[in-house]
N, C-alpha and C positions, 0 to 999 in steps of 0.2 A: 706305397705302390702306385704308380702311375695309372692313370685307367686307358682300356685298350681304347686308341684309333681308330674309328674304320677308315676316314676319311680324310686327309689335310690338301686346304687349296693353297697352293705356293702364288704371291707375286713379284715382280719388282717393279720401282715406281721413281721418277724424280721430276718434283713439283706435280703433282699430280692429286693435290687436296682437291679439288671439285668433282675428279671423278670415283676417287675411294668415299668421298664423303655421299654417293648415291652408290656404288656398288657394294661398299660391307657390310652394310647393315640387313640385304640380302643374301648375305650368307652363312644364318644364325645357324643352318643344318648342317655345316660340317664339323668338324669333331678337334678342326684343328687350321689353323689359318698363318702362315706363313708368309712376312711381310719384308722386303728386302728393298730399304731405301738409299737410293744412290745418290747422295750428298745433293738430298734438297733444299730449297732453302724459304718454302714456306712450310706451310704446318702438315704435311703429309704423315710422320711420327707421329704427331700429338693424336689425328685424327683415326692413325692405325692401332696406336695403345688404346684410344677411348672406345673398340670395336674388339680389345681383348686379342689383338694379332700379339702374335712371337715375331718381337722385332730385332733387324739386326741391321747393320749400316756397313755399305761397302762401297767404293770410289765409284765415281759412273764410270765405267768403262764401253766405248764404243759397240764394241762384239757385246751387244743383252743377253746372247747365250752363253757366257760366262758366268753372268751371276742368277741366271734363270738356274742353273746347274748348280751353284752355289745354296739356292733357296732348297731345291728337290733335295739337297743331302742334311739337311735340316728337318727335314717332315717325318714325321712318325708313324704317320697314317700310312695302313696296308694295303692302299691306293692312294695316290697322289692327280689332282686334277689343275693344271697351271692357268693363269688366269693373267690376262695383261688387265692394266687398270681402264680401260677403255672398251670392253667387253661386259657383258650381263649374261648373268645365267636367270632365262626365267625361270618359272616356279613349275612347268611339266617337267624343263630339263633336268632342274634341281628331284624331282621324283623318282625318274627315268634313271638319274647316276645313282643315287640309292638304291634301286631297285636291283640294279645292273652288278653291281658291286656285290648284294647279296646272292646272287647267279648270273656268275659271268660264266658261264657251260663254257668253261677252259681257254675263256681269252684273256689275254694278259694284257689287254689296251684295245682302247675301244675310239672309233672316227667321228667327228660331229660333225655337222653341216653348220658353217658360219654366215650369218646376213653381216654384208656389210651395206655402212649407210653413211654416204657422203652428203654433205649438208643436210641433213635431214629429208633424204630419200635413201631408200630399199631399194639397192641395185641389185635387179633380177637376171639382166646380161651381160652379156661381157665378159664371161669366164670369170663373174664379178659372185655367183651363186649355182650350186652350191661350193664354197669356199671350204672346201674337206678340211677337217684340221685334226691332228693326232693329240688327244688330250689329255684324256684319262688313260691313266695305266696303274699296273698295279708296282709296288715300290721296289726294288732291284732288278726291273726286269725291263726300263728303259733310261738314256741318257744322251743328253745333246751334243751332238761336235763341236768344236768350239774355235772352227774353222771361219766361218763365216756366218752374220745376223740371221741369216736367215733362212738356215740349216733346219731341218727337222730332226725331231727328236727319233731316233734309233730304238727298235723294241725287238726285245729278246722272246719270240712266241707269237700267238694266233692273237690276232684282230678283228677284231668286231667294228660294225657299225651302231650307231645312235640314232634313233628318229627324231629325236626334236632338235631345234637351231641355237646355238649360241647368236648371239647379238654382239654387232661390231659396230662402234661409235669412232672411230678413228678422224676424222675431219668435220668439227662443226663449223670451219669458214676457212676462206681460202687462205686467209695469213698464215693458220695453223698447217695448213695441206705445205704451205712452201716453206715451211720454218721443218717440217716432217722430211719434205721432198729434199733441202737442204743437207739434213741431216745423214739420209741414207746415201746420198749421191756421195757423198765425202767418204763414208766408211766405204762404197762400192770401189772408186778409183784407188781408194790405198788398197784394197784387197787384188785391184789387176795389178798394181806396183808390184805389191808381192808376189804375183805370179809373175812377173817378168815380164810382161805385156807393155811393148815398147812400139808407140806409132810408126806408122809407115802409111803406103798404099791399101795394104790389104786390111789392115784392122780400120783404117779412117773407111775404109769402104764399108768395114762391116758395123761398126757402131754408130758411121754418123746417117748411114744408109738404109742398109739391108737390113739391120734388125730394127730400129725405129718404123720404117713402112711396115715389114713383115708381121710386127707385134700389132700397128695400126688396124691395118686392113684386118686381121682375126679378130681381136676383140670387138672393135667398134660394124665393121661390116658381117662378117662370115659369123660372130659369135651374139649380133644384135644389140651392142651395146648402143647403137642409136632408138632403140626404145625406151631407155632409163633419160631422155632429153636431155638436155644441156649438162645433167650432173653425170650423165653415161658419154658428155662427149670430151668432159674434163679430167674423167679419169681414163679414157682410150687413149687421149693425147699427150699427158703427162707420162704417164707410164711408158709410152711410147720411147719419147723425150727424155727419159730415166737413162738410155744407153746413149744417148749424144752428150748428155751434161757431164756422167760420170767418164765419159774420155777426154772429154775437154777438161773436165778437173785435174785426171791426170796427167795429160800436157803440160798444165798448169806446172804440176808441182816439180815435174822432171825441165821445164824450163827455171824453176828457182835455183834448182839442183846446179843445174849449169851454169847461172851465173856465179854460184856463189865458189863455183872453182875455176873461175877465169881468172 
């Protein structure tokens, strides 16, 4: 007979042995660890078996909420908490979810507050903190669209918050920020492809325009991301820059379109 659950942390991960190899080994307190590697090709497997994950291997596919959703139907745990491999759970939050779990007074999923930390600063503005994030929840009672990356997850019931912060490692140099920023701008233009989202006046107005300044001026000005210094103003501007790149991608790919049926 299996032993009860209380708790299993779901990941998915590809190439990503430096940061499993510091984040699971703090994770001795859950009950069940959930490891979903998407055709990596260094030792991210060898490093998830030697940490006692349940592993399982699935294509990288673009949409991560595909196989984030894939990991959560594998968990056993009578709460499930999802973890990307570039986040830490300290050791109050790690308390706090035990604790929470043990008396969750009728919530079915519970919010954290995220730091995130680009180059190695703690971006405090900029809509950059607190980075609310839907995490913990309890097991059939939430699930992700699998519409779009970066979709939130859907919960069936009452919500709680969390006092203490998850930590977000997401950008320790810039090559990695653009190899990231690469990444998402490509799945973003194929997601307006699919919506049908075909240039003209009014969309070149609004993506290469109106929402890059719009986004600018609130984070970096109105939301203070000029007090996080240079690393508050690299990510107000990229971000920004995230809706001109991702229409120009899609130009891109609808002028291939047309050549190749001339």
């Amino acid at each position: 007979m299996s032993k009860f659950k209380r708790i299993s942390i779901t990941i998915i991960g590809h190439n990503e042995v430096d940061h499993l190899s510091e984040l699971l080994p703090d994770l001795e307190w859950a009950d069940e660890i959930i490891y979903v590697d998407c055709e990596s090709s260094d030792e991210s497997v060898k490093i998830a078996k030697a940490h006692n994950c349940s592993v399982f291997q699935r294509p990288n596919n673009p949409n991560l909420n595909i196989n984030k959703s894939f990991a959560m139907e594998q968990a056993e745990g009578e709460w499930i908490f999802y973890l990307d491999p570039d986040e830490r759970i300290p050791e109050q939050l790690a308390e706090e979810i035990l604790a929470r779990i043990q008396n969750p007074q009728d919530n079915m999923a519970f919010y954290v507050n995220r730091r995130n930390h680009y180059f190695g600063k703690w971006l405090r503005h900029g809509s950059q903190y607190p980075d609310r994030q839907l995490r913990l929840f309890k097991r059939g009672h939430g699930q992700f669209p699998q519409q779009h990356v970066h979709e939130r997850i859907e919960i069936d019931g009452k919500i709680g918050q969390m006092k203490h912060n998850l930590y977000h490692y997401p950008y320790q140099s810039i090559s990695q920020y653009l190899s990231k920023f690469d990444f998402y701008t490509s799945f973003e233009a194929d997601f307006l492809y699919r919506q049908g989202i075909h240039p003209g006046w009014f969309q070149s107005m609004r993506f290469l325009i109106s929402k890059p300044i719009t986004r600018f001026i609130r984070r970096y000005l109105l939301k203070a991301g000029f007090r996080d210094g240079w690393q508050g103003f690299f990510a107000a501007i990229f971000d920004s820059l995230n809706y001109a790149v991702r229409y120009f991608k899609l130009m891109e790919q609808l002028s291939r379109e047309d050549e190749k049926n001339q």
